[in-house]
C-alpha positions in Angstrom: 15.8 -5.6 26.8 16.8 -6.3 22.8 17.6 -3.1 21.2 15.7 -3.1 18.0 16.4 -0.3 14.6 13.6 -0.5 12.2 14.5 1.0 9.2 12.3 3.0 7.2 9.8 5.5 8.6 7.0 5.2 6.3 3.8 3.9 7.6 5.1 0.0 7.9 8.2 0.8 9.0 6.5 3.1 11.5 3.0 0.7 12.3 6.5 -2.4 13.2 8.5 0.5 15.7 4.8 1.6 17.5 4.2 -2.4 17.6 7.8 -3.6 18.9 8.3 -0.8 21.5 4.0 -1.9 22.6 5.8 -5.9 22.9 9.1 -4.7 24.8 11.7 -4.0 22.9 13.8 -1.2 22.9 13.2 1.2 19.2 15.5 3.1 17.1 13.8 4.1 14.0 16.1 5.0 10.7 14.8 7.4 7.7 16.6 9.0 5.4 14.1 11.8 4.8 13.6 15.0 6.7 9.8 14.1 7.7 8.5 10.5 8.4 6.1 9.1 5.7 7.5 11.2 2.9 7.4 7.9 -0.1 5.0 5.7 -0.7 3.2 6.9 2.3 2.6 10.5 1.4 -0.2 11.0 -0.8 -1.1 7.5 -2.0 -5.0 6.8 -2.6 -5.6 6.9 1.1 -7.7 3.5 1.1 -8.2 1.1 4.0 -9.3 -1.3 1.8 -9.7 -4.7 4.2 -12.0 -6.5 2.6 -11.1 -5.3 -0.9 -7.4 -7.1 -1.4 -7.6 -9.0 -4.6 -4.1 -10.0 -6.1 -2.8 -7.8 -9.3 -2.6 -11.2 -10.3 -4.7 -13.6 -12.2 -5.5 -15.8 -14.9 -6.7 -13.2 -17.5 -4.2 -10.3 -16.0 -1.5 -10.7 -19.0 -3.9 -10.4 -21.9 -6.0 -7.9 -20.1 -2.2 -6.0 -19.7 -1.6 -6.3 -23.7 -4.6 -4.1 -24.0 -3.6 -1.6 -21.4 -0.6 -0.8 -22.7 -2.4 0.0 -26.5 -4.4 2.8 -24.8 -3.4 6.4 -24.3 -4.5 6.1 -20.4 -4.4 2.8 -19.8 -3.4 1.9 -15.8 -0.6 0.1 -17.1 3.0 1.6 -19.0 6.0 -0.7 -19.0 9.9 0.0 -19.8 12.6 -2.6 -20.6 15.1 -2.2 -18.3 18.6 -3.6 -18.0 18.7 -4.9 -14.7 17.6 -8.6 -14.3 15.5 -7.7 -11.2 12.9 -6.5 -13.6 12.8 -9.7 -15.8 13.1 -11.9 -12.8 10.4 -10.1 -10.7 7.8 -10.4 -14.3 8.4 -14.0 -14.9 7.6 -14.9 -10.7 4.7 -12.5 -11.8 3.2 -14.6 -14.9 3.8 -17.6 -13.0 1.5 -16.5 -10.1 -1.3 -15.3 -12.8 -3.6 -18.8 -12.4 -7.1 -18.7 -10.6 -5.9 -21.2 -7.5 -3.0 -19.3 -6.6 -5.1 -15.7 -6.8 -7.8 -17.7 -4.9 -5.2 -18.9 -2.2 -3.4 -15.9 -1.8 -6.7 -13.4 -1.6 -7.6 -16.2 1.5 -4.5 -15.3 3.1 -4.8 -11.2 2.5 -8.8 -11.6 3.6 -7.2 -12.5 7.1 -4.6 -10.2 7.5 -7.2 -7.2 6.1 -9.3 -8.2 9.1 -6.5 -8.7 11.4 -5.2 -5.0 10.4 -8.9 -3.4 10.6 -8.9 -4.5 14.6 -5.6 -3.9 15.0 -6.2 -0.2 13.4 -9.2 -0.3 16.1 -6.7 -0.3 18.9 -4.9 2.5 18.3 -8.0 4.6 19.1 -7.0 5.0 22.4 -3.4 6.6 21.2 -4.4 8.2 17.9 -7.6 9.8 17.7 -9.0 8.6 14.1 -10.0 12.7 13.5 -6.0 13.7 13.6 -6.1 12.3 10.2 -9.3 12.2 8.2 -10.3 8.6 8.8 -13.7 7.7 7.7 -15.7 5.3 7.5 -17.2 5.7 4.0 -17.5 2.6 2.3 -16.2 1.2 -0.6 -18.4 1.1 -3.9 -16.4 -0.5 -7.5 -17.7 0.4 -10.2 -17.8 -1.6 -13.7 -18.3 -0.5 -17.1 -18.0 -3.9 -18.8 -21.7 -5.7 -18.3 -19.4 -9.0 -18.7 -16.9 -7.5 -15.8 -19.9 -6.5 -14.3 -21.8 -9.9 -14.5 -18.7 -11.9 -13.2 -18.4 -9.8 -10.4 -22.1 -9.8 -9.2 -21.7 -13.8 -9.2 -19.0 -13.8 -7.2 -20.5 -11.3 -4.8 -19.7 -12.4 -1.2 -21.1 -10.2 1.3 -21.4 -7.2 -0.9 -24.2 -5.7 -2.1 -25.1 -5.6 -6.1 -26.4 -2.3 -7.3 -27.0 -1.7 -10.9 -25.8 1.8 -13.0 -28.6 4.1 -11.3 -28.0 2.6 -8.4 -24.8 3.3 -8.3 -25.7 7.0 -8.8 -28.2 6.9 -6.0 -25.5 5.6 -3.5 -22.8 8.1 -5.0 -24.1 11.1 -6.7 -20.9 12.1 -7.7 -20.7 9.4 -10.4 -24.2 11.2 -11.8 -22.0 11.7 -15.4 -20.9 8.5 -15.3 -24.3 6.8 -15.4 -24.5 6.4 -19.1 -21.0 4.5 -19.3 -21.7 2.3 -16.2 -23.1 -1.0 -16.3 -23.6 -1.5 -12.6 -21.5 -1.8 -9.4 -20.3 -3.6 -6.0 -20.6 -1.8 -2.6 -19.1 -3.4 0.4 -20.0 -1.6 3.9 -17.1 -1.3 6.7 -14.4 -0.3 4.3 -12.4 3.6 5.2 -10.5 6.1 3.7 -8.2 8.2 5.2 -5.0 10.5 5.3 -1.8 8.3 5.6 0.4 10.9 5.5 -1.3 12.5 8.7 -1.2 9.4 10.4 2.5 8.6 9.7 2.8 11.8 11.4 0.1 11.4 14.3 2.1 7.9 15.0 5.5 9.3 15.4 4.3 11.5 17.2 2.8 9.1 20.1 6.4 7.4 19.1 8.6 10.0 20.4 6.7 9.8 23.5 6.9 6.5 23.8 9.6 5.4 27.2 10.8 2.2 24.9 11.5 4.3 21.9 14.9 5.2 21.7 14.7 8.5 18.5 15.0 9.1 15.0 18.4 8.7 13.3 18.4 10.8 10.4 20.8 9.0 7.7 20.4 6.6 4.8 21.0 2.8 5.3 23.6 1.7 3.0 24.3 -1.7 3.6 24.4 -4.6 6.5 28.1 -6.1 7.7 27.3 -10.0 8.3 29.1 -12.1 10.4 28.5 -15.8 11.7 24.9 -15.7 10.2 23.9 -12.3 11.9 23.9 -8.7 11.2 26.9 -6.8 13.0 26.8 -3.4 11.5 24.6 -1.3 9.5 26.5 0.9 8.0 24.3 4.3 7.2 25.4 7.8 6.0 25.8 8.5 10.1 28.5 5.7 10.8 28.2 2.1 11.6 25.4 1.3 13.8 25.3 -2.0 15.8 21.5 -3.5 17.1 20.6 -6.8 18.9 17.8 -6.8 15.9 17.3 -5.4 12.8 14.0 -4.7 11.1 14.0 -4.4 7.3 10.9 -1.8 6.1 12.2 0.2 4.2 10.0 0.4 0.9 11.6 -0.6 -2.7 15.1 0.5 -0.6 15.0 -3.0 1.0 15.4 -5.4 -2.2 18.9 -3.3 -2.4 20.0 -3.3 1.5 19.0 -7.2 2.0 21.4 -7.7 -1.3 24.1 -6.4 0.8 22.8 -9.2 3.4 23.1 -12.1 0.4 19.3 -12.1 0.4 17.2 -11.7 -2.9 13.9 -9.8 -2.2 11.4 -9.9 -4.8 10.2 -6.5 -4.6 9.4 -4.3 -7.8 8.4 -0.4 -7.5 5.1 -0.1 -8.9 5.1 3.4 -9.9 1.2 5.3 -8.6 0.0 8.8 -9.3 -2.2 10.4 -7.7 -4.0 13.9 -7.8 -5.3 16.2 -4.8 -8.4 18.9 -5.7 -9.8 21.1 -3.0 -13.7 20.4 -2.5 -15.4 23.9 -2.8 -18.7 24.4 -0.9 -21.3 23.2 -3.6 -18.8 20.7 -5.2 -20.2 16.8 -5.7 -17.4 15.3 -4.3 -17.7 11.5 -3.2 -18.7 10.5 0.3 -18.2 6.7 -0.9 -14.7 5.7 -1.5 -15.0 4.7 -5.6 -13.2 2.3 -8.0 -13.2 2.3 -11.3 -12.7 -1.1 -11.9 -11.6 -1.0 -15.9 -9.3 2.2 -15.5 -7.9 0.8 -11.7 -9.0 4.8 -10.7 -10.0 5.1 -7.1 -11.6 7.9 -5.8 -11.6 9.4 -2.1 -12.5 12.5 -0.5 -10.2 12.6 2.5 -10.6 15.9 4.6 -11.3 18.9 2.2 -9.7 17.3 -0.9 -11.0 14.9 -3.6 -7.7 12.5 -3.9 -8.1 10.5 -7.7 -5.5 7.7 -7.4 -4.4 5.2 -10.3 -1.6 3.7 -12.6 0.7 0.7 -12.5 4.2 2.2 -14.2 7.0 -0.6 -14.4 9.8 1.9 -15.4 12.4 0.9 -12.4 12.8 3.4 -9.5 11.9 6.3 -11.1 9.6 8.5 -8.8 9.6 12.0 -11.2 6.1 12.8 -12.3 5.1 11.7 -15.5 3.5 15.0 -17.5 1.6 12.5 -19.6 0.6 10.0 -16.7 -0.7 12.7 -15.3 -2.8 14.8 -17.4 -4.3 11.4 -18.7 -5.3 11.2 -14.8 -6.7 14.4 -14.8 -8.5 13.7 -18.2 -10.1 10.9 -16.5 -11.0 12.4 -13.1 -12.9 15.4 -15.1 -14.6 12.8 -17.3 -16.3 10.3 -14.1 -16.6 13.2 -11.8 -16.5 16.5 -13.4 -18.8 18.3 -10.2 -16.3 16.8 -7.4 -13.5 19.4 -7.0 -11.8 22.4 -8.4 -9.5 20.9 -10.7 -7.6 24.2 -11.7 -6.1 23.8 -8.2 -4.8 20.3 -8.5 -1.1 19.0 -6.7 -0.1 15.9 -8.9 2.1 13.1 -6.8 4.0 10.0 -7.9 5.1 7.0 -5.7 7.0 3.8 -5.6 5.0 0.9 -4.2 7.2 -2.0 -3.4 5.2 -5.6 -4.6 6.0 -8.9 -4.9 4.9 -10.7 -7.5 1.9 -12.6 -5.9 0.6 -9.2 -3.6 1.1 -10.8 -0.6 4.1 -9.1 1.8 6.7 -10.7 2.9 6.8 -10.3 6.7 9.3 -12.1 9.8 12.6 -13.9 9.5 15.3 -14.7 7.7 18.3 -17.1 7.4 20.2 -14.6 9.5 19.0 -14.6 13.2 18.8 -11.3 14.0 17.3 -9.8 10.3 13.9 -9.3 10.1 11.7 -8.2 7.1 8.1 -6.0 6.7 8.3 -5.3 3.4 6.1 -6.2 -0.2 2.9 -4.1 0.5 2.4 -2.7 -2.4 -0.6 -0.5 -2.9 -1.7 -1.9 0.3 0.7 -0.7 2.6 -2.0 1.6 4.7 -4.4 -1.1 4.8 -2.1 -3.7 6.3 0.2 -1.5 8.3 -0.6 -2.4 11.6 -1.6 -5.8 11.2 1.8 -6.9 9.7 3.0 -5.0 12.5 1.6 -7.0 14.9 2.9 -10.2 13.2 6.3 -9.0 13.2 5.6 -7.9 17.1 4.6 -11.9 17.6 7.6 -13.7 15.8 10.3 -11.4 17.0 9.0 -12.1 20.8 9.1 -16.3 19.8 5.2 -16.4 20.2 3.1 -17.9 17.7 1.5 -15.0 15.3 -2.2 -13.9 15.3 -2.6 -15.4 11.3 -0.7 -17.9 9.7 2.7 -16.8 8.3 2.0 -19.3 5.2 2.7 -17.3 1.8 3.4 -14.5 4.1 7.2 -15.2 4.7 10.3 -15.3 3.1 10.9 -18.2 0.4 14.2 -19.9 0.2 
């Protein structure tokens, strides 16, 4: 049996160890935190957005950014940084923002959104959806542009166009919003739920698990390569040597798989989010909401209204932003002012590892025994367990359930 450490216990690096130990292998899982799914995964906007996946890039993206950064709440802040990564990442960025390679690369996240939804499904059996506030709520974007708004409803594909009041018919929670809105998009089959609690509920079946070896508590701090393989990962516990090593380990990775000679291209984008308890006689969503302008999406999961936005390039800085986050709140009062006691809100910030096209970077490497799931994104919940079963498939030699093109590693 091949001994296997997955590093990074967030909900990727936890979906690949739940996958690998289901196809065989022998699991070691490595996090540097106390409790599993304590980054990206701990109170991000909680959508299971499969059919929802379009790339932050496209053709009209970088004048559309000019304008964001000229308003006081805009979804988008940016800080020069001296470290090349930054400038490298934003130029493989622009040169992704064209309407063929959006169009080829929202193909390729289409498939793996559905492979993840059934994959999601077949955890059922192990996780009970209720442990962690899954529902299936449906996903409703809302436009306040009549252009944005017209564009959209010609590109409709399967969804179902709704104008401004009915919008507010669907969702009454968007009732003060009507005025403002110019129409919207609602797509059935799309969930919300608690990621947290299911990083949680999943390492918990984990420990269970007879092919899953524990938890090492310690920080990865670099790979010792010999002969084109890993021979040591070297951690704040000592060296530790695996027959594979699996890379998912958030924005931490483009740093450990330098130590490796690889160059990731992975960039933090920096979320916020805020969490409001729903008081009995508060409006608060049933529909999952976006606001497609001000990139705020909206989710009741359990007894809280979570308001998720922003796109911060500042580097891995994950402190809360006082600003970033009463603009949130400003917002969040404005759409919805009914939904949830908003005296009583707990403001979050995250770092969401992307690559410069969206789609993750999942499978080998040019060192036989180094494996990557990394370059989720915002999108890490919603394709957890289907990159998960990818990885499962190559590491075992067997063809994978989607294609791997634009999905792997590029030379």
């Amino acid at each position: 049996m091949r001994e296997v450490i997955v590093i990074g216990g967030g909900v990727v690096g936890l979906a690949s160890a739940w996958w690998l130990a289901e196809a065989g292998f022998g699991v070691t899982l490595l996090e540097a935190s106390a409790e599993l799914g304590a980054g990206a995964s701990f109170r991000n906007g909680g959508q299971l957005s499969y059919r929802y996946v379009a790339p932050f890039a496209d053709a009209g993206v970088p004048l559309k950014a000019l304008r964001w950064l000229l308003q006081k709440d805009g979804p988008l802040r940016f800080r020069p940084e001296a470290d090349r990564r930054q400038w490298r990442w934003l130029a493989q960025f622009l040169a992704h923002c064209n309407a063929g390679t959006h169009r080829r690369t929202t193909t390729r996240l289409l498939q793996l959104g559905e492979l993840s939804r059934t994959a999601m499904e077949r955890l059922d059996g192990i996780l009970p959806k209720e442990e962690f506030a899954w529902r299936e709520a449906g996903k409703l974007v809302v436009y306040r542009s009549p252009r944005a708004f017209d564009a959209a409803a010609r590109l409709a594909a399967g969804g179902e166009v709704l104008s401004a009041a009915e919008c507010v018919a669907r969702e009454p929670a968007l009732a003060a919003a009507q005025a403002v809105l110019a129409g919207g998009m609602f797509n059935r089959g799309e969930a919300v739920a608690d990621c947290h609690a299911f990083c949680v509920g999943l390492g918990q079946r984990l420990r269970t698990h007879p092919r899953f070896r524990g938890v090492v508590r310690g920080d990865a701090r670099g790979f010792v390569v010999e002969r084109g393989k890993v021979r040591w990962l070297d951690t704040s516990t000592g060296m530790l040597a695996f027959d594979d090593f699996v890379l998912a380990a958030g924005i931490r990775s483009r740093t450990l798989a330098a130590t490796a000679g690889m160059y990731l291209p992975l960039y933090p984008l920096k979320g916020y989010s805020l969490s409001a308890p729903v008081r009995p006689g508060d409006v608060a969503p049933d529909i999952s909401v976006t606001d497609f302008e001000r990139k705020v999406l909206y989710a009741r999961i359990g007894g809280q209204l979570r308001v998720a936005a922003m796109v911060d390039l500042v580097g891995e800085d994950a402190s809360l932003d006082a600003g970033r986050i009463a603009g949130l709140l400003r917002q969040a009062r404005a759409t919805m002012p009914q939904a949830a006691d908003y005296g009583q809100v707990s403001a979050w910030a995250g770092l969401r590892p992307a690559t410069p096209g969206s789609a993750p970077i999942i499978g080998a490497t040019p060192l036989s025994n180094l494996w990557l799931n990394v370059g989720h994104g915002p999108l890490g919940f919603t394709f957890a367990c289907g990159s998960a079963s990818i990885l499962a498939a190559v590491m075992r030699g067997e063809a994978p359930p989607v294609s791997l093109e634009g999905l792997g590693l590029r030379a």
